[in-house]
Structures are given as structure tokens and as C-alpha cells.
N, C-alpha and C positions, 0 to 999 in steps of 0.2 A: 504494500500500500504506500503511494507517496504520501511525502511526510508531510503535506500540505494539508492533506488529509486525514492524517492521523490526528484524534482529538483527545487529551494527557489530563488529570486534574491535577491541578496547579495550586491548590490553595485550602487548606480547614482550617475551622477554626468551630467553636459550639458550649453550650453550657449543658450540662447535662447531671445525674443526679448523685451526688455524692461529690461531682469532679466541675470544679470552674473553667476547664479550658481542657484541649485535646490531649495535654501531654500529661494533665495531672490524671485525665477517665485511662490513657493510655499503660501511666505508672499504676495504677491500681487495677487494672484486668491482667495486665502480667504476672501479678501476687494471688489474681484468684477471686479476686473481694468478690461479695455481695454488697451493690449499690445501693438496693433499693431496703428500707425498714419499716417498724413497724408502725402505721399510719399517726402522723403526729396531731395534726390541727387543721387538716381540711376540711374537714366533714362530722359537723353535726354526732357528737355519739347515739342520739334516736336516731339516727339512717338508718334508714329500710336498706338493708341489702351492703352495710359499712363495708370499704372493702379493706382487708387486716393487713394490707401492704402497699406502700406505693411506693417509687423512685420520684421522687423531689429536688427537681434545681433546687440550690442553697438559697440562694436568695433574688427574687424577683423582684424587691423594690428597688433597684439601683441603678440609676441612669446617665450619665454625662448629657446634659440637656445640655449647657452651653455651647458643648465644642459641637453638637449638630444645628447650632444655633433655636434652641427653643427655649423660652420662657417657661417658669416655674409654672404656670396654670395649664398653657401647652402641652407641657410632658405631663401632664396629669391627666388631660384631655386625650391621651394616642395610646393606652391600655398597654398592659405588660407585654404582650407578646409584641406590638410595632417597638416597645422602646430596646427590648433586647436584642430583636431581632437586628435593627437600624448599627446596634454592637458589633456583633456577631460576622455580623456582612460585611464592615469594613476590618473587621480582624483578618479576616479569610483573606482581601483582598493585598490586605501587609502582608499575608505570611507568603502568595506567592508575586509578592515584590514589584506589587502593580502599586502605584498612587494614584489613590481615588480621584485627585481632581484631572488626572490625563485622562480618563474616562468619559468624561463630561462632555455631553452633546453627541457622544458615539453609539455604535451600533452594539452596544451590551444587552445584551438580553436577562430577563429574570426569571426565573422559573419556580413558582414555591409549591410546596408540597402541602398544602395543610385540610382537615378534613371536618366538616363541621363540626357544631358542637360549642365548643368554648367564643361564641359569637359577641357583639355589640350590645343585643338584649343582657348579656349578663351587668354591664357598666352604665352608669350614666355619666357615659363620653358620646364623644361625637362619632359619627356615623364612620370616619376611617378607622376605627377599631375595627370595622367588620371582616369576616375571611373573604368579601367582595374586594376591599376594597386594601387592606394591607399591603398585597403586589404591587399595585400602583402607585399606595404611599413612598415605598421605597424608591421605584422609576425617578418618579418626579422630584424626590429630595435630592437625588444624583443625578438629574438629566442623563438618563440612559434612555436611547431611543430605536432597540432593540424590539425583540416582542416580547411581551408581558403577559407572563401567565401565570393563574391558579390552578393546581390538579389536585381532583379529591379521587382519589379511588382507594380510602381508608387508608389500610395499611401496608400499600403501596404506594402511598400519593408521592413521597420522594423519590424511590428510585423509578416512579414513571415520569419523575421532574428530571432526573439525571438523564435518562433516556431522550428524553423530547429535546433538552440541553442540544444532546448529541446530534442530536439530528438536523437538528435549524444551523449548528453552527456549519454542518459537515457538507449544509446543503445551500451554505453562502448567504443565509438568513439573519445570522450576526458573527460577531470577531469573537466576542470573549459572552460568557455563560454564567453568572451568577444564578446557583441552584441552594434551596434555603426549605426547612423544613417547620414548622412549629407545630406545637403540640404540648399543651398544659393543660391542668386538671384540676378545673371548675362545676363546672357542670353537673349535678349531681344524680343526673338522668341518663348520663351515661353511663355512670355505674353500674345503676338500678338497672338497666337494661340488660347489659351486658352479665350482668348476676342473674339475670331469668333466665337470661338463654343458658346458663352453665361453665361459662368461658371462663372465670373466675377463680384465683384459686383459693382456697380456703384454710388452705396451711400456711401461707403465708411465703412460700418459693416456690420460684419458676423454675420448674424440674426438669429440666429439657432432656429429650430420651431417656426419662427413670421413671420404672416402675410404677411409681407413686406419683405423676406428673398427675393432678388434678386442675389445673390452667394455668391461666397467664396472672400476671401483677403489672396493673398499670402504671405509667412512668410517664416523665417527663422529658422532653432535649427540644432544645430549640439551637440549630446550629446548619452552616454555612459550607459549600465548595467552590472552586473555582472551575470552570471546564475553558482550555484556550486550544488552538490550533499549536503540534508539536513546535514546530519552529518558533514559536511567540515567546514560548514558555521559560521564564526563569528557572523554574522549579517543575520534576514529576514526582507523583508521588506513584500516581500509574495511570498508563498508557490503556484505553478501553479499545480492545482489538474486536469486541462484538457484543451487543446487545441485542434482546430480544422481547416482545409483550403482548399477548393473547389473552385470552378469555376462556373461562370455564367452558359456558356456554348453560346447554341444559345438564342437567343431575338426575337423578330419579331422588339420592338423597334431599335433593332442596338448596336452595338457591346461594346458602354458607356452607354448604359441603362441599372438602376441597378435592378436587377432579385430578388424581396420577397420571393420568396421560397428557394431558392438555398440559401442568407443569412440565412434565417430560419432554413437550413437544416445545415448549419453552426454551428449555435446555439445550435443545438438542439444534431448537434454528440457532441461537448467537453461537453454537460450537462452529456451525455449519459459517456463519458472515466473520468469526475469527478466522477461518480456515486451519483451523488447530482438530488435534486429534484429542479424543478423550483420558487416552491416557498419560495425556501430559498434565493431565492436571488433578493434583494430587490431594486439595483442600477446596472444602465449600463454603463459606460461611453462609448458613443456612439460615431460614426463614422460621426457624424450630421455636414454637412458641411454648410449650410443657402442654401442653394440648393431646389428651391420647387419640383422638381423629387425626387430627392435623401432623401429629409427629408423622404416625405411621406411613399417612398417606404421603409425607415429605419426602422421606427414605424411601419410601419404595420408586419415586419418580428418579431419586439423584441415582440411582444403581440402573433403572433402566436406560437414563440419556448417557453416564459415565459409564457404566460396567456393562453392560449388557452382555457382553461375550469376554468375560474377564472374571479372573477370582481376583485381580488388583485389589487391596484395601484403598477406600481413600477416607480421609480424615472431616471430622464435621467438626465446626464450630458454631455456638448459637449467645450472642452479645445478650440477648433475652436472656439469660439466665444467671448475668451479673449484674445489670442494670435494671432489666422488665422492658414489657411491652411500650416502645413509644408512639404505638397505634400509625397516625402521619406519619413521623419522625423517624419510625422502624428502621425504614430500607435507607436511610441517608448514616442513620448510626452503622448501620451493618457495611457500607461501603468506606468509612472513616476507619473503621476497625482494619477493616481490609488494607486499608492506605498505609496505615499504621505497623501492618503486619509484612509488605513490601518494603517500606522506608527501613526497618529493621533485623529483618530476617530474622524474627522469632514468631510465633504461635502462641496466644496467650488462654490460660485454660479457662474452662468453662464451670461453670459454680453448681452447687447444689446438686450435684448427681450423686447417688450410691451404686441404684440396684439396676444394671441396663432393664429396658422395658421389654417384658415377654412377646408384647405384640407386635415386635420390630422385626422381623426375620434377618435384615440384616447385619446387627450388631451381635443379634445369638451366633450365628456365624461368621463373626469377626470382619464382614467386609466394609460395614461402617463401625470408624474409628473415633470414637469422642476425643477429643483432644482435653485431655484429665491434667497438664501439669504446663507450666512452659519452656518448650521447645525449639530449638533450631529450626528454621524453615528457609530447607537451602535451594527447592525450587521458585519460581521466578515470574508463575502465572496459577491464577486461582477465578475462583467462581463464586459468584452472589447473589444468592438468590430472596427476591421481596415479595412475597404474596398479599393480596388484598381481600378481606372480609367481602364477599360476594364475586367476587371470581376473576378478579385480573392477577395475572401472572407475571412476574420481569426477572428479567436472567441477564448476569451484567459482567462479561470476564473481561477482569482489569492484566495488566501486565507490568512487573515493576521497572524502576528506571536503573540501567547496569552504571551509568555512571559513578566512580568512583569518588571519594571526597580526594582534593588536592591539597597537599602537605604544602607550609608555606617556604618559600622562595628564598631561604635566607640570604641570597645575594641582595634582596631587595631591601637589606636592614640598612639603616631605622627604617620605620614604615609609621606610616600616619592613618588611623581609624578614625573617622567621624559615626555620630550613629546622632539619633533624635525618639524619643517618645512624647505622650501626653502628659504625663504628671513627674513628680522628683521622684515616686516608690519605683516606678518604670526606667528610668534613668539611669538609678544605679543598680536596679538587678541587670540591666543590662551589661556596666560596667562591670560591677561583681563577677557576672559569667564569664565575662572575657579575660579576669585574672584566675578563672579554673583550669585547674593540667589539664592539656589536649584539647582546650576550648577551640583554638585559633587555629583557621584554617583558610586555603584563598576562597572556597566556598561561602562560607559566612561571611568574610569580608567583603564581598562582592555585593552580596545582600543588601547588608548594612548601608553597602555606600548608592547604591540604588535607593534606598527609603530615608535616606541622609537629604537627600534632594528636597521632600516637604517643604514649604515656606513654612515658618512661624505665623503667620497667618490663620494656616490650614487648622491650628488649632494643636497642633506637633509644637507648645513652647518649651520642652525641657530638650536640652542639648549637650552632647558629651565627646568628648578625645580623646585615644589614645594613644602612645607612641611605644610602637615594638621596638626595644634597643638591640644592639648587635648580638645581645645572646638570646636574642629570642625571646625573652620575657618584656611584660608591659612594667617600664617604671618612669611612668611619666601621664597622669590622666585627669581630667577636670572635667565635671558636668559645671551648667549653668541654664538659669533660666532668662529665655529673652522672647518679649513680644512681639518684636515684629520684625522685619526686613529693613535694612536701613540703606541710604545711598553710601557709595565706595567713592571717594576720595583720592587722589595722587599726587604724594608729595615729592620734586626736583630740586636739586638746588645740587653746585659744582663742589660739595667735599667728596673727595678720594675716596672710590670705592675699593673696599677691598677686591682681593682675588678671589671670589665664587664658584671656583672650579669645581669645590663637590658638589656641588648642584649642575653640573654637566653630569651628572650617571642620570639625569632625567632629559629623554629622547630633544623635546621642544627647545630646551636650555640650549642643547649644546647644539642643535640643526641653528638654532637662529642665532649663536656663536660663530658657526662656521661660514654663514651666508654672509654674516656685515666683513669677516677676515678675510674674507674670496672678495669682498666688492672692494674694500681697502687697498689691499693687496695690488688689484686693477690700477689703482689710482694711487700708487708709488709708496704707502705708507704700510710696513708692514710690524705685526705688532707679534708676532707668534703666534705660538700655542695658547692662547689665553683656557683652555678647559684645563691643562693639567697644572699641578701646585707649580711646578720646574720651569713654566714657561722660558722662552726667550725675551729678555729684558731687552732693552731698546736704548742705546746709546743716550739720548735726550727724551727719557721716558718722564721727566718732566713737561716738559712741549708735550709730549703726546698724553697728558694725565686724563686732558677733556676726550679727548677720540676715545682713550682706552671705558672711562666712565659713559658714555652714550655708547657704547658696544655692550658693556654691563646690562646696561639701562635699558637697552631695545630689547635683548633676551630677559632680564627680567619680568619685562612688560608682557614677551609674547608667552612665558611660561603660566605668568596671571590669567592671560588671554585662555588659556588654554583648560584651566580649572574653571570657567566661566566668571571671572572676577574681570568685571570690565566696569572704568570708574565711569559714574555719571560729574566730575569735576575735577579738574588737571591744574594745579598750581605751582609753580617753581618760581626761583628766581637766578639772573646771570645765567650762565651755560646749560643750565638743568632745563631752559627754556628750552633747547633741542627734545630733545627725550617727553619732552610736555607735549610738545606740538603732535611727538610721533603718536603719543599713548592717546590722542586725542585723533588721530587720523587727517592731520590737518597735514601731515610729512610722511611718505614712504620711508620706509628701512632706507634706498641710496640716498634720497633727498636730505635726511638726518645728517649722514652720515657726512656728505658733500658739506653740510652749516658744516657739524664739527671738527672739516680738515677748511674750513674757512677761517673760521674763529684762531686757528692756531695761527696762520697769517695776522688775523686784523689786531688780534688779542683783544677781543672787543665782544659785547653780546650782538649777536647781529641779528636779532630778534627785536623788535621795536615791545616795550613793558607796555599791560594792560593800562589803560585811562584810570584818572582818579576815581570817574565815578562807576567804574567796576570794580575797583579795591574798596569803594566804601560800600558796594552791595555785599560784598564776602566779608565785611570788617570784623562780623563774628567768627567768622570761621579761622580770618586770619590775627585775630587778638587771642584765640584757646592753641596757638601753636608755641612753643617756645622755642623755635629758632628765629632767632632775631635777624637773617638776612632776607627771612619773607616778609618783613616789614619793609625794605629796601624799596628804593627807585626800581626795583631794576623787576620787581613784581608782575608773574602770568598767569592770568584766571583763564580759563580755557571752558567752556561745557563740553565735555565728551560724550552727553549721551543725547536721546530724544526727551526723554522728564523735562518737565516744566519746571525750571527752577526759577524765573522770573518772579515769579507770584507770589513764594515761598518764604516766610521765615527761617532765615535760616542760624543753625548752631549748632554746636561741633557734636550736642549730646546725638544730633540726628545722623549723625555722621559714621564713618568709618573711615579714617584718615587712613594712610599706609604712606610711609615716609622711606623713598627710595633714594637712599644718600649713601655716606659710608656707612649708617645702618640702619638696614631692611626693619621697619619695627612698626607698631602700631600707636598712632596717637591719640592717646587719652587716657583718663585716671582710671578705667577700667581695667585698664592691662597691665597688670602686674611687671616690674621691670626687667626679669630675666626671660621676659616673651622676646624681647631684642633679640636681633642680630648683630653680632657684636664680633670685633675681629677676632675670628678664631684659628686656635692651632692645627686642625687635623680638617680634613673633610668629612668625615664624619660628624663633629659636632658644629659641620658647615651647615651639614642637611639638619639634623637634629633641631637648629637653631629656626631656622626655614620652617620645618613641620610645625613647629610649636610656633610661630607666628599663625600660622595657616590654620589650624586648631583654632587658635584665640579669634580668628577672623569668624569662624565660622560659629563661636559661641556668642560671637557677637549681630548673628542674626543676618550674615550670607552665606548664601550656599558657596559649598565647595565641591566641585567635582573631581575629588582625586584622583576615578580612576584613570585621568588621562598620565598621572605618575610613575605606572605601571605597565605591566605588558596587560594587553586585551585579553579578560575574561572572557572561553566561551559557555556561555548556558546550552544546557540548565546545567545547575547546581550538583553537584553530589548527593546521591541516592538518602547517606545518614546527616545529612546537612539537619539540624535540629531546626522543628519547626517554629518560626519567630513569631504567628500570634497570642501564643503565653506570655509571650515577653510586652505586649503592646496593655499598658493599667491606666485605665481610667479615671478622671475624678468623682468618684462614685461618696461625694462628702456630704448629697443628700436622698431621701426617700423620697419615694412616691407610693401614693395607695394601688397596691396590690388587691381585686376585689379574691375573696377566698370564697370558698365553697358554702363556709357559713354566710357570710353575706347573703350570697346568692340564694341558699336555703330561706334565709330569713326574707327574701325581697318575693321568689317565686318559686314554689315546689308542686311538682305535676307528680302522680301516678299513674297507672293505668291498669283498668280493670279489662276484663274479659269475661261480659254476659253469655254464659254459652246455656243454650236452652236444654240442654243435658246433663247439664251438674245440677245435683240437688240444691242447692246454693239459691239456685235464681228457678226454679220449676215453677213457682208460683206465675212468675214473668209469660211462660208460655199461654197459662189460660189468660192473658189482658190480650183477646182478640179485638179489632174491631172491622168493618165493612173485610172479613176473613183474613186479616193479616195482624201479625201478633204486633203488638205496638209497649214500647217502655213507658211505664206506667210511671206516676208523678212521684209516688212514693221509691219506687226502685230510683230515684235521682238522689233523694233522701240518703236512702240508702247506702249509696254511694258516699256521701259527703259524710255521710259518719264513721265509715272505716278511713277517711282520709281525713281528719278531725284527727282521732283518737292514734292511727300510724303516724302522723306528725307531730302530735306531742309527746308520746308515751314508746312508741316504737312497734313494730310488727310482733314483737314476741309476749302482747297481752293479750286477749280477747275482748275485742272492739266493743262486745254486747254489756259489758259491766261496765262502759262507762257511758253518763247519757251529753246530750247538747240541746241549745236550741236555738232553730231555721226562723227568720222572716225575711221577706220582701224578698220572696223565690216568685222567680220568671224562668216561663218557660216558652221559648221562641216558637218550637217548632218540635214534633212528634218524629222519633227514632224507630224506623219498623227494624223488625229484629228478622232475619230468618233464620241460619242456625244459630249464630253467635256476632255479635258487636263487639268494640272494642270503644270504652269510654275513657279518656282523657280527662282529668280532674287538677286543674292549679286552685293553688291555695296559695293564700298571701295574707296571714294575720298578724302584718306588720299594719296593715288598713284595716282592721277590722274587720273584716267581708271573708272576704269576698274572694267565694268558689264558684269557678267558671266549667261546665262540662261540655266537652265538646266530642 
């Protein structure tokens, strides 16, 4: 397949329950854990049908409204799942090295997975709470103008988001795929439901292929992937060589009975669009819910599309039975797992099993393998399978990335790290990690300086540096916090530049070294080697101080150039006035060069000095310098860039000077004094001196684009590159209202009965004939309201007839004929006083 075509995910990131982020649910399924516990504060203890376990995000009230720009009333108004999710999405989008505002206006597509239920009626927010209307919220707060979609097909609805992802992207319908899952547990009628029907487990773990599996335990994840075209990608974590997605269809069991062939057949098309054989793939991470239906019927599909004509074992793994069912969210956790299991090449085991389940045939016969402990997982392609409550199927084999991580370049020491987060805790965990053995590699480096780019703006205000020394360890590093982007400044003036030569081991330095010495050279003045310490000294290397400092001074300039440090104001004064003009684009490299083999003739500035009343526009700028020859006659104000500086107040705090003389340094009380360049002994602590200006430049709120210092990284990344949305911490230093299940109870609670004219219960219901059709009688409405009266205050496990009530201002719309059986719908809401509605 070309690789144009080939489409990698790129990017997780999720909250899920027990675990704040990928790597911490990651460290905790490799140990085995059980996520989910025993039900704490969601629900009502009179629930009808309480269920004794859930999987719980830690905490749902916690938002960074600022940095997506909303207002405290705002984020109170956009319900828990838009504010985590709005998290979550851009986490994903950091970890595979995309910055969210390159996005903006492009063809990104969103795709979310989420499946009704936990809706808008539950809040009183505004209408983009709803699962209408979420996808969209997202679009528009990122001008993404891609397609935008919701898929509900339960608990499938994300890996048929990941699939759909694939498919638009592969089919030139967008560049890049944001696929997003939610799924949290409000709703107290899902429970209730899902406990009728038996799904439920009652022990409280999800036993996935044992014995004893009596159902599923609901859960919670709200979390994010990125899907890019291979070439795009910084980062794979794996490569989808085929997907597939069908339908039950009919059953004879009924319309939630899951159908073994149809899944098989599932299976067996994306083996078929991978062009892979079955038995190369030796793990499934399975859709296994602790369900004795659903198991059976699982395993017996994965042996027929994998084994069919084989005793091969292959190994099963089921994230349900550490974390629980995250119904939506299911099939996006099980594909994160899988990511997770490629990125590392381990297999992380599976919880709660004892006793294999008898009605498996093939785990009695050893050919499915539970994966019981964690193991080595040294093949390199695997299989994922999402089932959905009523009959969609998706079958997803990923493939990992062989890239290796790359050890770092020690020729390239010292070495300068930029990085940026949201808040100071983010800052220095990042710092922190960077001083753990084995941390540093060119992979993460490359990263780093990719998401380094952020303006402070963007909402990115904590910022940090480090300097790898020549033994390879970091002993040199500063965070800082800065608000905003500031304009860059260029200080000239004619003191003696030292010899720079170690700053020739960087390609730009020493090409635009080499170009002014060839043009010189042309034109009779030759100056040597200026890149090595040893150069050739020049008989009247006095005469020649100015030539040799504007040759400094242009390669300086074009090295700046080159990390995207380009000033919007050029200042010098006497001979510095060359090198101004150049950095300002007013002089070519010869034309410079041509002034400063004039100058040596005239001995004279042969630049005419800016007017008084351009020194008295910059008089702030130029009374916070303390070199006293830019006060001189001899004074160049230059604007170097398109910015409006006419308009402006201007002062030095807004500033970011950079004073190019005999030392390279930064002006103002913010930079500490040994941020200089300063004449130094060795080239080594030439560069060193250099990096840590360049550092300090960039804590000071400009970007640096370092990696033009280096040789060209090519992506993607290394396979074990750790993944950096852990590392991305919010300001999460206030709450919002999370609405809970008790709320929700307390605001609106439905049951649902079932008049069947054949249970003793309602017999009486059958003789209220009228014109020959059986009709529900006034009092049977009664009826009704009092076992939903008395199960709402007291709970299901008393008998409803010991306790009495009493009805007025009962309406009845409209007569319910009954033939075998009805099904009557009762909300109650005795936070009003009233009022039960039967519909």
C-alpha cells in the first residue's frame, strides 16, 4: 500500500477510571489492577436495581476554562463531558506533536463516539450539552472544517468512529482525524434497564472468560486519538493495515443476541483488506464483556476467522475486566490498550479471572489463551475487536511502528532543549523527567522542540531550558513564566568582536562565514580562517577590526535568521550601522561588506545617523540601554519588520533587546548576568554561552526554532518515545458543578412497568372491556403511581401494598387499549410536589 495511503494513529490521550491520563491507566493494567470499585456516590442507595460497581473518572469537576477562553458561568453552562472532552482533544493533539492552532481553518475532521443517555435533559445548561450537539461544539471552538460526526451504535460507537476516521481520511475527505469517545454515568435509567435485561453483574467483577462471569460493571473514559496520513505523522503508535463493520442482521435469538458468524465474517473481511494471513496474528484484544452469551459467542467467532484450520493458540485480552464496560467509550479504550501494547512490547494481564468458563470450548482446549500475567509481546500486529449492543460489528488490525528510539548524538554536545507547558506543576515535571537516567533521546527532543513553537498566547505560558553538557548530563536548566510574545530588538555598535569560531560547528554560522570570506577574498582583503580558534591573523588586523566584526555580525545575524529570530527594530551606532542596515534588509551580505572595506579607506561612518526626531521616538528604548555610544551623534533606528511600530508606546519592558557587540547578550534586568557572552576560553563554553543566551531568549516569550542547530530529524519518532500528553497539567484551581446521578434522581426518575394480561398481577385489567377491546382502567394508572411512590422512597425490596399515598388532580388524556401486554413509562419528580406523568 503507498504510504500516502497508509493511515497511523498519531496521538492518545483520555481520562478514564482509576487513571488521569494514558500512561498512568497504562502503569496500572501492566500490575493487573482492578479499576473499577465499589459504587461510591452516584446513585441514590433506594435505587431500584443499584449497581455494586462502577469504574469512575477521579474527578469530573475540573476544567481550565481560561486557557479555552470561557468564562466562569460559561464553563458551567457546557456540562462535564464538553469541558473534559475540549481537555482531552487537545492533549491527544500535543502528544502526536500537532499544535492546535496550525489546524485552524483546515480540513480536520471529528468523529465522536458517544451513545445516548447521559443527555442535556439531565443539566440545566444550555442546549450544546446535548450528544447532538457536542461534535460540533468542538469543530467550531477549533475551526476545523472537516466532517463532523456523531456515531451511536452503543458499544461500538468509537471504534465505528475510528473506522469512519479511516475512511474519509483515506478517501481524501480530510488530512488529519480527531476520533473522541464519551461516556459517563448519570443516568439512572440506564442502569435500571440494563439490570432487567440481566447484563449486570452482581458480584461486583467483570469476569471475563471465568466461570463465574455473571456480567458486565459499568464504567466510565472519556478520551481522544489522533488518525493522520503515514507520511504526516510525527508519531505511530500503529499503523491500521485493515478495518472492517457489518451487522448482525436477523437472530432467531432477538435483536441483542450476538450472531458468531457475522462477527467472524467481520474478522475475516479486514484480515482479507490487510492482506495478512491469520496466522500472523497472534493477540486479540477482545470485545469480552464477563457476559456468559456474549463470551462464548466471542471465542467461538475469533477461532473461526483466526484458526479455522489450525491448533495455533492465540492469546485474548479483555481491558473490561480491569477497568468495566465503557458502553461508547468501549472500542476506543480497547484500541488505546492496543496502542499501548505496540508502543511497548508487553501484554498487560487481565483481572478477575480464576476458573476458565466451561462453556468456552476453546480455552478447555487450550486454543484461547487468556493472557493471566505481563508479558513480552515480540510480534508486531494484532487484532481489535468492538461489538455493539444490537448488532454492529468492527474488526480493527493495527500494526506497530519498527522505528527504533535514537540514542543522542554526543558530537552534538552542548545541546540546547526548549520545551513549554500550561501551568509551573507541568513545567517542571517536564524538567524533572528530562534529569531521569535514559530520559534523553533525539526522539523526544525533536518533540519537545516541535511543541516548543506554541506562542504564549496560545495559552502555553510556562517555559523551560535545558543544556546537555559535554558529558551528556543536563547541568544547566530554568523554567519561567511569560505572557506573551514580545518584539526582538538589534543591538550594533563597533566594539571588537571576539572570535566565534565555536559557533561554526553550526551549519548557517559557518556557510555565511564562508560566503562574506569568498566575497572578500574577490575584493583583495583576505582575513583567513575566521571558523577555527588558529585562524590567520592579518598583518594590520587593526584596519581590518571593522571588516572582520561585520563578517561576525552578518553570520551572527543569518544564524538568528535561521532559528526564526528576526528583529522587528535594528539600532546601532558608528560602524555597527553596516551590520544594522544588513539585519534590517536594507544591505545585501556584498553590499555590507563593500560599506565595511569603504569605511576602512574613509575611516568614517559612511552611513548618514537616524534624525532627531527618530531618536526621540525610541528615547525609551534608547535611555533603558546602558551603552553610552547609542546615545551618540552617530545613532541608527532602522524598522526591520512589517509591525506597526509608529502608533506604539514604546519600552524596553516590551522589548527583547539582543546586543550584538563584543558581547552576544540580552538587555535587561530580567537576564540574569552570566546569560552573556563573554570572551571565552575554549569553544565549547563559546556554544554553551550562545545556548544559554538563546534559552533566556526564549523564556523571555520568543520562539526558538532550534532544530535548524542540528542535523534534520526524520519522523516519526521512535516506536518507545514516551507519550507527552501526561506530561501536558492544566490549571484545574477551580470546580464546576458536576450534575450526579442523585441530582438527576432527585430532579427526574422514570420506571417502567409491563401490563401483561397474563400475569396474575394485572388479570383484573383484562375484564375492563369496552366497545370489545380491553382498555386500562383509571384505577390501574393509580396503580401504577403507587408502586412508583413507594420504589422511590423506600426501594424495590419492600412490598409496595403496606404503604398507603394520596392522588388529586389526576388527568387522564387519553385511553391505552391493551392487547397482550403494554409497557407504561412513569416519571416522578417530588422535588415539585406532583407530579407523575404516565406515558
Amino acid at each position: 500500500m503507498p504510504e500516502q495511503n497508509t493511515i497511523v494513529i498519531s496521538g492518545l490521550a483520555g481520562r478514564f477510571p482509576g487513571a488521569d491520563d494514558v500512561d498512568q491507566l497504562w502503569d496500572k493494567l501492566l500490575q493487573g489492577k482492578v479499576l473499577y470499585s465499589e459504587e461510591r456516590d452516584r446513585h441514590p442507595s433506594k435505587l431500584r436495581n443499584r449497581p455494586t460497581a462502577l469504574g469512575q473518572i477521579n474527578d469530573l469537576s475540573r476544567f481550565d476554562a481560561q486557557f479555552f477562553g470561557y468564562d466562569a458561568k460559561a464553563a458551567e453552562h457546557m456540562g462535564t463531558q464538553n469541558r473534559v472532552l475540549f481537555e482531552v482533544v487537545y492533549e491527544a493533539l500535543w502528544d502526536a506533536g500537532i499544535l492546535v492552532d496550525s489546524l485552524r481553518g483546515s480540513r480536520t475532521g471529528f468523529f465522536l463516539g458517544i451513545s445516548a443517555g447521559d443527555g442535556s435533559d439531565q443539566y440545566d445548561l444550555d442546549e450544546t450539552t446535548d450528544p447532538v450537539y457536542i461534535f460540533s461544539r468542538l469543530a467550531y471552538h477549533f475551526n476545523w472544517k472537516g466532517p463532523c460526526l456523531s456515531l451511536d451504535t452503543a458499544c461500538a460507537s468509537t471504534a465505528d468512529a475510528i473506522i469512519q476516521a479511516h475512511w474519509h481520511i483515506k478517501h481524501g475527505l480530510c488530512d488529519v482525524a480527531v476520533v473522541a469517545g464519551v461516556n459517563t454515568i448519570v443516568d439512572p435509567f440506564v442502569n435500571m434497564t440494563a439490570a432487567d435485561m440481566k447484563m449486570l453483574s452482581q458480584s461486583g467483577f467483570e469476569r471475563c472468560l471465568d466461570e463465574n462471569a455473571d456480567g458486565f460493571i459499568r464504567s466510565e473514559t472519556i478520551a481522544a486519538l489522533i488518525l493522520q496520513r503515514k507520511p504526516a505523522a510525527k508519531r505511530i503508535y500503529g499503523e491500521i493495515l485493515g478495518t472492517s463493520v457489518n451487522n448482525d442482521g436477523y437472530t432467531e435469538e432477538g435483536i441483542t443476541f450476538p450472531n458468531r458468524y457475522a462477527q467472524a465474517d467481520a474478522m475475516r473481511s479486514a484480515l482479507k483488506i490487510a492482506n495478512i494471513s491469520p496466522s500472523q496474528i497472534d493477540y486479540i484484544e477482545a470485545h469480552i464483556t464477563g457476559t456468559q452469551a456474549g463470551d462464548a459467542v466471542e471465542t467461538s467467532a475469533i477461532l473461526d476467522a483466526y484458526r479455522d484450520n489450525s491448533d495455533q493458540p492465540i492469546k485474548v485480552g479483555c481491558i473490561k475486566s480491569n477497568i468495566g464496560h465503557a458502553e461508547a467509550s468501549a472500542g476506543i479504550n480497547a484500541v488505546i490498550r492496543a496502542c499501548k501494547i505496540l508502543q511497548t512490547s508487553h501484554l498487560s494481564p487481565n483481572a478477575a479471572y480464576s476458573v476458565p468458563n466451561s462453556r468456552i470450548s476453546g480455552l478447555l482446549e487450550g486454543k484461547i489463551i487468556p493472557v493471566l500475567e505481563k508479558q513480552q509481546f515480540n510480534a508486531n500486529i494484532l487484532g481489535v475487536n468492538t461489538f455493539g449492543f444490537g448488532g454492529s460489528n468492527g474488526h480493527i488490525i493495527l500494526k506497530g511502528n519498527t522505528q527504533q528510539i535514537r540514542p543522542l548524538d554526543s558530537s552534538l554536545f552542548p545541546r540546547l532543549i526548549v520545551f513549554c507547558n500550561r501551568t509551573r506543576q507541568g513545567i517542571e515535571g517536564m524538567a524533572q523527567h528530562l534529569l531521569t537516567k535514559d530520559a534523553l533521546n533525539e526522539d523526544l527532543i525533536a518533540m519537545l522542540n516541535e511543541l516548543s513553537l506554541a506562542k504564549p498566547e496560545s495559552g502555553l505560558v510556562w517555559r523551560g531550558y535545558s543544556i546537555i553538557s559535554e558529558n551528556g548530563k543536563i547541568d544547566h536548566q530554568k523554567t519561567s513564566l511569560v505572557s506573551n510574545s514580545r518584539n526582538v530588538g538589534l543591538v550594533f555598535n563597533d566594539s571588537p568582536c571576539p572570535s566565534y569560531h565555536g559557533l561554526s560547528r553550526f551549519k548557517v554560522f559557518r556557510d555565511s562565514l564562508q560566503s562574506s570570506l569568498s566575497f572578500l577574498k574577490s575584493k583583495g582583503v583576505d582575513l583567513g580562517d575566521m571558523s577555527t580558534k588558529n585562524h590567520l591573523k592579518s598583518k594590520n588586523e587593526q584596519s581590518t577590526a571593522v571588516v572582520r566584526n561585520v563578517v561576525y555580525q552578518i553570520a551572527l545575524i543569518d544564524l538568528l535568521g535561521s532559528l526564526g529570530i528576526k528583529p522587528d527594530l535594528v539600532i546601532s551606532s558608528s560602524s555597527g550601522s553596516i551590520s544594522s542596515r544588513y539585519a534590517s534588509s536594507q544591505l545585501s551580505r556584498n553590499s555590507a561588506l563593500t560599506a565595511a572595506i569603504k569605511y576602512l579607506t574613509n575611516k568614517a561612518t559612511p552611513l548618514t545617523p537616524s534624525s532627531k526626531t527618530v531618536l526621540d521616538k525610541y528615547s525609551k528604548l534608547l535611555n533603558g540601554f546602558t551603552d553610552s555610544s547609542l546615545a551618540s551623534n552617530e545613532t541608527h533606528v532602522h524598522i526591520a519588520s512589517h509591525n506597526d511600530l509608529n502608533n506604539k508606546e514604546l519600552s524596553l519592558d516590551e522589548w527583547i533587546m539582543i546586543n550584538i557587540d563584543g558581547q552576544i547578550r540580552l538587555m535587561g534586568n530580567e537576564i540574569p548576568a552570566h546569560n552573556s557572552l563573554k570572551q571565552v576560553k575554549n569553544s565549547n563554553e563559546d556554544v554553551i554561552q550562545f545556548l544559554i543566551t538563546l534559552g533566556s531568549l526564549y523564556l523571555s516569550g520568543q520562539n526558538v526554532d532550534i532544530s535548524t542547530l542540528y542535523p534534520s530529524m526524520t519522523f516519526p519518532i521512535g516506536r518507545q518515545t514516551p507519550s507527552l500528553s501526561p506530561f501536558l497539567i492544566w490549571d484545574h484551581s477551580n470546580q464546576h458543578k458536576v450534575c450526579s446521578c442523585v441530582e438527576f434522581y432527585d430532579n427526574m426518575t422514570n420506571l417502567c412497568f409491563t401490563v401483561d394480561l397474563t400475569d396474575p398481577e394485572y388479570e383484573e385489567v383484562s375484564h375492563h372491556i369496552y366497545d370489545d377491546r380491553t382498555l386500562m382502567p383509571a384505577v390501574g394508572y393509580i396503580y401504577l403511581l403507587w408502586k412508583t411512590m413507594v420504589f422511590n422512597y423506600h426501594g424495590d425490596s419492600v412490598n409496595f401494598k403496606d404503604y398507603g399515598f394520596r392522588v388529586w388532580d389526576v388527568k387522564i388524556h387519553r385511553a391505552t387499549i391493551i392487547n397482550d401486554e403494554a409497557i407504561f413509562k412513569v416519571y416522578f419528580n417530588p422535588s415539585r410536589q406532583l407530579i407523575l406523568n404516565i406515558l
